[in-house]
C-alpha positions in Angstrom: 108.6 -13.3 -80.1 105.5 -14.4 -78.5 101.9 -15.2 -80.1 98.7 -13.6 -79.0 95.6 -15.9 -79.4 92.2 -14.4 -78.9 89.6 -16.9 -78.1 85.9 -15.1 -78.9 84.4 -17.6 -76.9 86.1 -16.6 -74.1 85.1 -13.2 -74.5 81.5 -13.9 -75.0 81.8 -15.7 -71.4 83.2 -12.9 -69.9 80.6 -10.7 -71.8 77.7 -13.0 -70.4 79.3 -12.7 -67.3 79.8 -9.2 -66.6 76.0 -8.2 -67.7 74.7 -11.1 -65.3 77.1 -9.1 -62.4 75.8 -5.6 -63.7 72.2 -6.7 -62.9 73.3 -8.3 -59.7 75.2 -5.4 -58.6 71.7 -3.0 -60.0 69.4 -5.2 -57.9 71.5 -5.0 -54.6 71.9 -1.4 -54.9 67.9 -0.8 -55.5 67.2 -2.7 -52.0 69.7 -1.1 -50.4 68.1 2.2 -51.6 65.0 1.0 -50.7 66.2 -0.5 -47.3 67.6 3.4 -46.5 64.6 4.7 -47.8 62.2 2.8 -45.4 64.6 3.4 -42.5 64.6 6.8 -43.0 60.8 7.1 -43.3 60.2 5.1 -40.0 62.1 7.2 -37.6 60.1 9.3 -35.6 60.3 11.8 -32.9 60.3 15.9 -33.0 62.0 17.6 -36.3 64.8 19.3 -36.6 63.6 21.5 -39.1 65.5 20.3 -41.5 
């Protein structure tokens, strides 16, 4: 038989953690929106109609 121990601080570290990765991982993907965005927007030449 084996014993299960749940530490809450432990999981309030993790918790801490994971919502400080979620706004990393928001941020990143904003600039790399932006990044397409802009690259998108500076190419020039004749349409394709489109």
């Amino acid at each position: 038989m084996s014993d299960f121990i749940l530490k809450y601080e432990h999981l309030e570290v993790i918790a801490r953690y994971s919502k400080v990765l979620g706004k990393e991982a928001m941020e990143y993907s904003e600039d790399l929106e932006k990044t397409i965005i802009n690259n998108i927007n500076n190419v020039t030449g004749d349409s394709s109609g489109y």
